[in-house]
VEXDREN-2710 file (C-alpha; in Angstrom, 1 decimal):
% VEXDREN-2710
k/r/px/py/pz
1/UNK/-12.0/66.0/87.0
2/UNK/-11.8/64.5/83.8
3/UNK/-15.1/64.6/83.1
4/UNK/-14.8/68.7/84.0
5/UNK/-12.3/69.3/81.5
6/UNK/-14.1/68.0/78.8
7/UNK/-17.2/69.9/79.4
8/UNK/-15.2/73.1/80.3
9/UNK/-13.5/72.4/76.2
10/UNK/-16.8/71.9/75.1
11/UNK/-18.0/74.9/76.1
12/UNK/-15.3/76.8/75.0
13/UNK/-14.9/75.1/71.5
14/UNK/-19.1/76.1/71.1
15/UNK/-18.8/80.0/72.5
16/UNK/-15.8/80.1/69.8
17/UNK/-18.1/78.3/67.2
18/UNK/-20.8/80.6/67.8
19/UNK/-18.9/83.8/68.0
20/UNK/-17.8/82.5/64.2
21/UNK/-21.0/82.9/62.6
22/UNK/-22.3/85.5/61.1
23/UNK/-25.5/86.2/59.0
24/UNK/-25.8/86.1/55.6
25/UNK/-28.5/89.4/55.4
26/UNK/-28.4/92.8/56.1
27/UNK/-32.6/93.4/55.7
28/UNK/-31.4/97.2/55.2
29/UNK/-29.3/96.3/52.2
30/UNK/-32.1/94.5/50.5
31/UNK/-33.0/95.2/46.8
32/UNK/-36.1/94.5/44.5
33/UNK/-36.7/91.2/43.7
34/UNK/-35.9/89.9/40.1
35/UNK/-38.8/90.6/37.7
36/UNK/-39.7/87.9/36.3
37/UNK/-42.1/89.0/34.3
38/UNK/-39.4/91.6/32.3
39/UNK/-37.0/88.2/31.5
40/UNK/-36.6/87.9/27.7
41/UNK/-33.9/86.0/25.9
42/UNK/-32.3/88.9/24.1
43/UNK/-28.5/88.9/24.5
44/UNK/-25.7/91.6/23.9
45/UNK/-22.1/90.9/23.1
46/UNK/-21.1/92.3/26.7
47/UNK/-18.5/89.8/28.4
48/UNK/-18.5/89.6/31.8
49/UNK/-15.4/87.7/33.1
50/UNK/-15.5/85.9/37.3
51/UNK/-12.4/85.9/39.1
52/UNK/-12.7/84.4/42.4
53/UNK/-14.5/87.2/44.2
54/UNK/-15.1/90.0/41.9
55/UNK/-16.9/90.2/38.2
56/UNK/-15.5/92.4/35.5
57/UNK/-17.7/93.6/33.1
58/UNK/-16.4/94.6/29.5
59/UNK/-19.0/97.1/27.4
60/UNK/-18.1/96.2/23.8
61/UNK/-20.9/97.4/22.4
62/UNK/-22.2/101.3/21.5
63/UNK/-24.9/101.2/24.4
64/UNK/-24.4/102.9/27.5
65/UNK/-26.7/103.1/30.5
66/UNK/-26.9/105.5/33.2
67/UNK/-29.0/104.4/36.8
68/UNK/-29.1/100.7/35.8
69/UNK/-29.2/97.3/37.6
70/UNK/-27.2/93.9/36.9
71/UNK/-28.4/90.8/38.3
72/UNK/-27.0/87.9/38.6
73/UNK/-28.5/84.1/39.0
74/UNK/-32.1/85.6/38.4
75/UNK/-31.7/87.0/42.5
76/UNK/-28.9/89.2/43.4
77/UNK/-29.0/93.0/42.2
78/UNK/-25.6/95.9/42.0
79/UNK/-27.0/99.2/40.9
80/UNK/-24.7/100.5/38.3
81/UNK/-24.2/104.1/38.2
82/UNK/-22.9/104.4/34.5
83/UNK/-21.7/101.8/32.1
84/UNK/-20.4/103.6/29.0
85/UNK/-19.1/102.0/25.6
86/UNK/-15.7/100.7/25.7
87/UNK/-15.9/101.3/29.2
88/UNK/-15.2/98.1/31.8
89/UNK/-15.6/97.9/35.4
90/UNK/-14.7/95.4/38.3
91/UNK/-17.3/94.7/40.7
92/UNK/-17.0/92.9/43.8
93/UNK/-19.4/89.8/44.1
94/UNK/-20.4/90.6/47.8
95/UNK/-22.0/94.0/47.3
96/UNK/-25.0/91.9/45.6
97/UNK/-27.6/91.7/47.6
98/UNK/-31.8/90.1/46.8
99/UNK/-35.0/91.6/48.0
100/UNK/-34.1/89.7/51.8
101/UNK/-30.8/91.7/52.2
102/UNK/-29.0/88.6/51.5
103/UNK/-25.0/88.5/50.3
104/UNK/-24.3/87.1/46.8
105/UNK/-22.2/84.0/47.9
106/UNK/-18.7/85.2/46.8
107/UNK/-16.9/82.5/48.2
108/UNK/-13.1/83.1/49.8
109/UNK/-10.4/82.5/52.1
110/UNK/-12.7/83.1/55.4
111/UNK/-15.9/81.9/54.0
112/UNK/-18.6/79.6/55.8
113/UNK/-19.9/79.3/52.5
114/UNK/-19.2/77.2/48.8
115/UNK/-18.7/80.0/46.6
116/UNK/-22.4/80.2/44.2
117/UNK/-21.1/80.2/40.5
118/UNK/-22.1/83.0/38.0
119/UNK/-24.3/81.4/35.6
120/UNK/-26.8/84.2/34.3
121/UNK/-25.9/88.1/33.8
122/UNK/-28.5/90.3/32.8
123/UNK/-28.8/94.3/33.1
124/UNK/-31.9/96.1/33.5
125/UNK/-31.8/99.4/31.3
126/UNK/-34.1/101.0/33.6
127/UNK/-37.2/100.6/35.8
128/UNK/-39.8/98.3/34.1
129/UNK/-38.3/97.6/30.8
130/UNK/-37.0/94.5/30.1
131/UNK/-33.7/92.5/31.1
132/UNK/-31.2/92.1/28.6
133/UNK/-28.4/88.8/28.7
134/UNK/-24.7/89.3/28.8
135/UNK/-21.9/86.8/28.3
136/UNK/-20.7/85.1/31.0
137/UNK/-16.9/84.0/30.1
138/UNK/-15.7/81.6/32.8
139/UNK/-16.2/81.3/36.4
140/UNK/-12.5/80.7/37.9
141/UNK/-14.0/80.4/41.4
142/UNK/-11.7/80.9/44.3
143/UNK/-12.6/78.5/47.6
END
């Protein structure tokens, strides 16, 4: 009887388990892969501050750029409709995705996951032309 029991938890504890985990990629949200090739080390004075989950990006600068893409980490792509001068927007780590469909590791209270940190922010202007650095101020990570 004993030994039932314990089989019977074990069971249970792995259906719960299982029924936990979820995978990382959506292959129908996948993106480009980071072009390596456009990389340069030509920076703008455009912060972009992490807290916990989301990114805010601050345009100090006179550029704007209409059907653009930031990546982050040299891997994970947001299109960005519009970013105007002055302008800033809030943009939540998880809707970055790589060429596999995979989910920027945003971290959380219900992750499976460590949080990845934000160490390189670049925008794309447009397709082909080269990636441009932004400041990354911080990453106050939330696990």
């Amino acid at each position: 009887m004993r030994n039932f029991i314990t089989i019977c938890s074990g069971t249970a504890l792995s259906i719960i388990l299982i029924g936990c985990i979820q995978p990382n990629f959506d292959r129908s949200k996948a993106t480009y892969p980071y072009p390596f090739e456009l990389h340069t080390t030509n920076t703008l004075p455009i912060q972009v501050f992490r807290d916990g989950r989301t990114i805010e990006v601050v345009n100090s600068t006179d550029h704007h750029w209409e059907n653009a893409r930031l990546w982050v980490n040299q891997q994970f792509m947001h299109s960005l409709d519009s970013l105007q001068p002055g302008e800033h927007i809030v943009l939540n780590l998880a809707d970055f995705r790589n060429d596999l469909g995979e989910e920027f590791s945003a971290g959380g209270f219900f992750s499976t996951r460590r949080p990845t940190p934000v160490q390189l922010i670049e925008v794309q202007p447009g397709e082909g032309q080269p990636l441009i650095g932004l400041l990354a101020i911080g990453d106050r990570v939330l696990e």
